[in-house]
C-alpha positions as CSV (number, residue, x, y, z in Angstrom):
1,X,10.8,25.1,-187.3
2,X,12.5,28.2,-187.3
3,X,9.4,30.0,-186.3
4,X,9.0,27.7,-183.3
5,X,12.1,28.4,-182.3
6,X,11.7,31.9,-181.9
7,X,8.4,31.3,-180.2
8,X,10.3,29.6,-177.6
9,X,13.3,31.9,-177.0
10,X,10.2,34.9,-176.6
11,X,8.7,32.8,-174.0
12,X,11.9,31.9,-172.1
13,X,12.9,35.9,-172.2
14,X,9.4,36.7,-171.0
15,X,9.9,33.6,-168.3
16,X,13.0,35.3,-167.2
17,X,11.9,38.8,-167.2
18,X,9.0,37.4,-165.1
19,X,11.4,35.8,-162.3
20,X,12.8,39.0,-162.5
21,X,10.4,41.1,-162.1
22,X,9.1,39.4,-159.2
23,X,12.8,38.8,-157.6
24,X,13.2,43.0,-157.5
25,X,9.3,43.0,-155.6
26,X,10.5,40.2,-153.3
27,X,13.3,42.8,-152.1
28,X,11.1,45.9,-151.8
29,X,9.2,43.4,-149.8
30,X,11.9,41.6,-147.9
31,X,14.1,44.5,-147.4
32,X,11.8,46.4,-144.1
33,X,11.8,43.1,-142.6
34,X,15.6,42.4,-143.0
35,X,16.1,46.0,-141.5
36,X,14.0,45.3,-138.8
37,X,16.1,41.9,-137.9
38,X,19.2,43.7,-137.9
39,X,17.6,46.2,-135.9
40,X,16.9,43.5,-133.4
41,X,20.2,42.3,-133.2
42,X,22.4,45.7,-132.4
43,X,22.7,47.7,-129.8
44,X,21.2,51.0,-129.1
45,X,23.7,53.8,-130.2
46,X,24.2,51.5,-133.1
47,X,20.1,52.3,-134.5
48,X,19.8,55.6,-133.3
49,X,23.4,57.2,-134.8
50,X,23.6,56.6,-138.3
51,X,24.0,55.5,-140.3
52,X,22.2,51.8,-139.4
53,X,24.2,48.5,-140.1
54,X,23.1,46.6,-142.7
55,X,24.2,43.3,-141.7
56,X,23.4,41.1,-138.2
57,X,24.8,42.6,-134.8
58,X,26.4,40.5,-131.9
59,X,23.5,41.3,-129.5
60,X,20.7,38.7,-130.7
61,X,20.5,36.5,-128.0
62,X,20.6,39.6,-125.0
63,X,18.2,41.4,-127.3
64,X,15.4,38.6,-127.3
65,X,16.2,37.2,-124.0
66,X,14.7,41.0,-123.2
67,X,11.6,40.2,-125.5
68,X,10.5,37.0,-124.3
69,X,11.1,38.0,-120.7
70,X,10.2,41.6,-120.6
71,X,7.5,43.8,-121.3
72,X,6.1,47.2,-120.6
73,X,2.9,45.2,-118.7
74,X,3.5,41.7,-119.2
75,X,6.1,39.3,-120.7
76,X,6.2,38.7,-124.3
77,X,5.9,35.5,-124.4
78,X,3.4,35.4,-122.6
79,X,1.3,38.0,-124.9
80,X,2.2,35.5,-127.6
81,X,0.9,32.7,-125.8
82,X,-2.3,35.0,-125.3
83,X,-2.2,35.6,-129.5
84,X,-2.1,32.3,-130.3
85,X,-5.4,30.9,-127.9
86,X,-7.0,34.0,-129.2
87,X,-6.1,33.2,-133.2
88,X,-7.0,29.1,-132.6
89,X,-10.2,29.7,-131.1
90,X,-11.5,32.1,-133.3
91,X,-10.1,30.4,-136.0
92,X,-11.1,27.1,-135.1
93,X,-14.4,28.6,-133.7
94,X,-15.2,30.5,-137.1
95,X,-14.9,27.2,-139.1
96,X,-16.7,24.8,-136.8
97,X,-20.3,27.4,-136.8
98,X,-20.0,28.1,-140.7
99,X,-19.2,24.5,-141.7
100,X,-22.7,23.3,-139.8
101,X,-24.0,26.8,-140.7
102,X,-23.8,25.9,-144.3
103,X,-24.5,22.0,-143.5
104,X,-27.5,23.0,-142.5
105,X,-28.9,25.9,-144.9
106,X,-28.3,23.3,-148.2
107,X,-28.9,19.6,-146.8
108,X,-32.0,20.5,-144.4
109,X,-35.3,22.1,-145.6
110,X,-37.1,24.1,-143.4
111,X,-39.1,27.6,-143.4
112,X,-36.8,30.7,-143.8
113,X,-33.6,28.6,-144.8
114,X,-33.2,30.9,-147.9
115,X,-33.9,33.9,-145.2
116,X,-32.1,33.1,-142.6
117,X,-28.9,33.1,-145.0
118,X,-28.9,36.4,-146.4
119,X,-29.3,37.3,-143.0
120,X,-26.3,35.9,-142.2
121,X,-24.7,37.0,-145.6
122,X,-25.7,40.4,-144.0
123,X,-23.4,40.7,-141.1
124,X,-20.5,41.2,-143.7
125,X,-21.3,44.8,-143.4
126,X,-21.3,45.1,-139.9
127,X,-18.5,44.5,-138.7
128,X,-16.8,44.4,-135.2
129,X,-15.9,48.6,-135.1
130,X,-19.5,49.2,-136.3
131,X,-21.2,46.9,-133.5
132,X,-18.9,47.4,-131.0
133,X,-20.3,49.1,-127.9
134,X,-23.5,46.7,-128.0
135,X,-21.2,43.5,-128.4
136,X,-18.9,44.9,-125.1
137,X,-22.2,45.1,-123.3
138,X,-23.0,41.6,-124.1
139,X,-19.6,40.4,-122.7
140,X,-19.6,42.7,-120.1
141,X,-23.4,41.3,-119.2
142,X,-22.2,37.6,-119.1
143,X,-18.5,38.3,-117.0
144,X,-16.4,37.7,-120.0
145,X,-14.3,40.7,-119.5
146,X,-10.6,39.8,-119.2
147,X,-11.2,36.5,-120.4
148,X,-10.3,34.3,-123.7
149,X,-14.0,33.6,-124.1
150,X,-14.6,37.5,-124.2
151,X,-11.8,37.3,-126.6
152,X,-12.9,34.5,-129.1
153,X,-16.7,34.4,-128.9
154,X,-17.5,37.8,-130.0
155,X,-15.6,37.2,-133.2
156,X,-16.3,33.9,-134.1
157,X,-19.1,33.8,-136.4
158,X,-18.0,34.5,-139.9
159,X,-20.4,35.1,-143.2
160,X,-17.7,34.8,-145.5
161,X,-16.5,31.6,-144.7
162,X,-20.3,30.2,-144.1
163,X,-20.7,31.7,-147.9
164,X,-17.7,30.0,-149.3
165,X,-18.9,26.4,-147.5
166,X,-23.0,26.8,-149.0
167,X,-21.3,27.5,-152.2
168,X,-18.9,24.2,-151.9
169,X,-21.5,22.1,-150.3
170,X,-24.1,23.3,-153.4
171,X,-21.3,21.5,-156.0
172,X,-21.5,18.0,-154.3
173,X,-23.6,15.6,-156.6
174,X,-26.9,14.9,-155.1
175,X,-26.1,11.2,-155.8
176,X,-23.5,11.6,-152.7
177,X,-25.9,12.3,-150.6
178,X,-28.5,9.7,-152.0
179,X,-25.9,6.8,-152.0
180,X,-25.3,7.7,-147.7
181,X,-29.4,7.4,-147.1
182,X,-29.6,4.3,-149.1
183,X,-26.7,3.3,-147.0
184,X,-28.3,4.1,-143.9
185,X,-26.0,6.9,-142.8
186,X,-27.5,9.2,-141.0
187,X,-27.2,13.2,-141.8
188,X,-24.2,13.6,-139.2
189,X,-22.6,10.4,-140.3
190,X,-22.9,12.2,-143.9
191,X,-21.3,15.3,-143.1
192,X,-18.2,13.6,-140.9
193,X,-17.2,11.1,-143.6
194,X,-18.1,12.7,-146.7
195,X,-18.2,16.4,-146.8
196,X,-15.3,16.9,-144.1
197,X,-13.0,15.2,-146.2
198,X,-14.1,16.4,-149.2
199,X,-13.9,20.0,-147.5
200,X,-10.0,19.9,-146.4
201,X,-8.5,22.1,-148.8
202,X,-11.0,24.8,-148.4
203,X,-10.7,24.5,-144.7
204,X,-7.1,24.9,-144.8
205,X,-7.2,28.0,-146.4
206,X,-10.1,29.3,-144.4
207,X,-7.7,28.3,-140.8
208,X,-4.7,30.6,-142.7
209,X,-6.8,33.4,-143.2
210,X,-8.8,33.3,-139.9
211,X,-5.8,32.7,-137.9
212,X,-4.0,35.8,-139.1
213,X,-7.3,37.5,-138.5
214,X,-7.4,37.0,-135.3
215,X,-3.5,37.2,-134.3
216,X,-3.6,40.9,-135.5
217,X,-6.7,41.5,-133.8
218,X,-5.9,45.0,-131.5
219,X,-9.2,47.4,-131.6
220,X,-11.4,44.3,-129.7
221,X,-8.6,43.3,-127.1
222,X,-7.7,46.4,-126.4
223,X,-11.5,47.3,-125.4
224,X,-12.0,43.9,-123.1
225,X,-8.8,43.4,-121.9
226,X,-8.0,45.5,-118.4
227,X,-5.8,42.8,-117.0
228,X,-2.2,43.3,-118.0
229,X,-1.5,39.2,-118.1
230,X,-4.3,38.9,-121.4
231,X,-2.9,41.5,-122.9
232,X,-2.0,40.3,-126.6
233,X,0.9,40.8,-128.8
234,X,-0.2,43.1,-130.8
235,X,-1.3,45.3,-127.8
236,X,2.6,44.6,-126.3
237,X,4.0,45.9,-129.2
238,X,1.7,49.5,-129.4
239,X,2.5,50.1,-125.6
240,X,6.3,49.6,-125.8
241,X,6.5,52.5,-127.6
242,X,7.7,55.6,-125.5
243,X,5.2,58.3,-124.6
244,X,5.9,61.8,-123.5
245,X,10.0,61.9,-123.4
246,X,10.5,58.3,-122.8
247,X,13.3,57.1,-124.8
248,X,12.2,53.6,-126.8
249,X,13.8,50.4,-126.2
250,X,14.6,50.1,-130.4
251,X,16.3,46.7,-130.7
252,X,14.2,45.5,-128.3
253,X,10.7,46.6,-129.8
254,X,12.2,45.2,-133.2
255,X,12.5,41.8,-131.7
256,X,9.4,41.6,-130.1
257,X,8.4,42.6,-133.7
258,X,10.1,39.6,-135.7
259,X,9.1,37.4,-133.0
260,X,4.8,38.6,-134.0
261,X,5.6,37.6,-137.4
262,X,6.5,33.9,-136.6
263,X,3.9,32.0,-135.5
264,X,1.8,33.4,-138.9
265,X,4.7,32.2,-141.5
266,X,4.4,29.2,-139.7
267,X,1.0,28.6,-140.1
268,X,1.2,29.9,-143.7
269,X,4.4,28.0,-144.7
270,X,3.0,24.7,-143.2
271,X,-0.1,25.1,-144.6
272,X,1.2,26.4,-148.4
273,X,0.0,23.6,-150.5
274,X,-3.5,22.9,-149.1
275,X,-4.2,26.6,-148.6
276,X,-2.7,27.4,-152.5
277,X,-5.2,23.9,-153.5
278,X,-8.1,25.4,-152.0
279,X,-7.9,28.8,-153.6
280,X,-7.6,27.3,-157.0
281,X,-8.6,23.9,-157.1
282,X,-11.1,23.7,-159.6
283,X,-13.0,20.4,-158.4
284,X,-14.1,22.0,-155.0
């Protein structure tokens, strides 16, 4: 008894030394970003002579009225607005192609199959900076320039996540499939009410991780993107920084900076559990 006891009080000063350990990286973590909101909410003399406050200022709302409204080329929110229909589509693009890229490579037998996906496993090392002058040619070719096709097509096949759905799809019992034939469900009707459901977790945590892919796209918009009104966020945040001897707008460039970070907690806060569930789920 006495030894079990000791067992436990280990494992609850481990537990504790845990939390704590992980409390002290949440503030190394946490701490830029705090800086950065209280940088958003002062004025200027108050960032540039030191030392900086530590604690909120009294010009939030004058500061991010300035963000949303403002911009070196184009309004803020607007570039955010921009971000986000970039981020969907490719998002939503990306897992559309490799969900029927993989429906098709294990459910349907024809010559190559095995071919044509290592082909596609391929591309992983080719990515967008390697292939990039021939993929702006393309867009250039077809008119896409200054456009949020030019902006989400290019980017929206994906090898990893067509992977990650062959290798799901490949754990589904046969029977599955032979109980929707005998049924007289045809291959589409298979996929929409079987494997889509059975897919959600994974697919949630495919959408986090392509969305934040391609909100902080820069290298690709900045290439296609002439127009100042498709200019993205991440783009409005890299030109509001002074060249030459331009003095930088600090509290504003700081709230334009915790306003990029939103929508992405967003989408990974809402998303937590079925993202976390299809990381680790062991039945998928």
């Amino acid at each position: 008894m006495a030894e079990r006891t000791g067992m436990v009080e280990k494992r609850g000063a481990g537990l504790w030394l845990t939390h704590l350990g992980l409390c002290i990286g949440l503030l190394f973590i946490f701490f830029p970003i705090w800086l950065a909101f209280v940088a958003s909410t002062v004025s200027q003399p108050e960032i540039t002579q030191p030392p900086m406050p530590l604690l909120p200022g009294d010009q939030f709302f004058e500061n991010y009225r300035k963000a949303l409204l403002a911009g070196v080329n184009a309004p803020v929110a607007w570039m955010m607005l921009n971000s986000l229909f970039m981020a969907m589509g490719i998002a939503i693009g990306k897992i559309i192609i490799s969900l029927l890229s993989a429906f098709a490579i294990v459910y349907f037998r024809f010559p190559g199959r095995k071919t044509f996906f290592w082909l596609i496993f391929l591309t992983l090392m080719l990515p967008v900076e390697v292939r990039i002058v021939p993929t702006y040619e393309v867009v250039a070719s077809f008119g896409m320039l200054n456009s949020y096709s030019g902006l989400i097509f290019p980017l929206i096949a994906s090898a990893t996540a067509t992977f990650l759905f062959r290798q799901f799809f490949m754990t589904v019992p046969d029977e599955l499939a032979e109980a929707a034939r005998v049924d007289g469900a045809g291959p589409m009707r298979f996929f929409r009410d079987i494997l889509l459901p059975m897919s959600r977790t994974n697919i949630a945590a495919l959408f986090v991780i392509l969305f934040i892919y391609g909100w902080n796209q820069y290298l690709w918009p900045l290439l296609i993107t002439t127009d100042p009104s498709m200019n993205t966020i991440v783009m409005g945040i890299k030109q509001m920084f002074p060249s030459g001897d331009d003095i930088a707008d600090w509290p504003v460039i700081m709230a334009t900076s915790i306003l990029a970070m939103i929508p992405p907690v967003i989408v990974v806060v809402g998303m937590q559990r079925l993202f976390i569930r299809g990381l680790v789920d062991s039945e998928k």
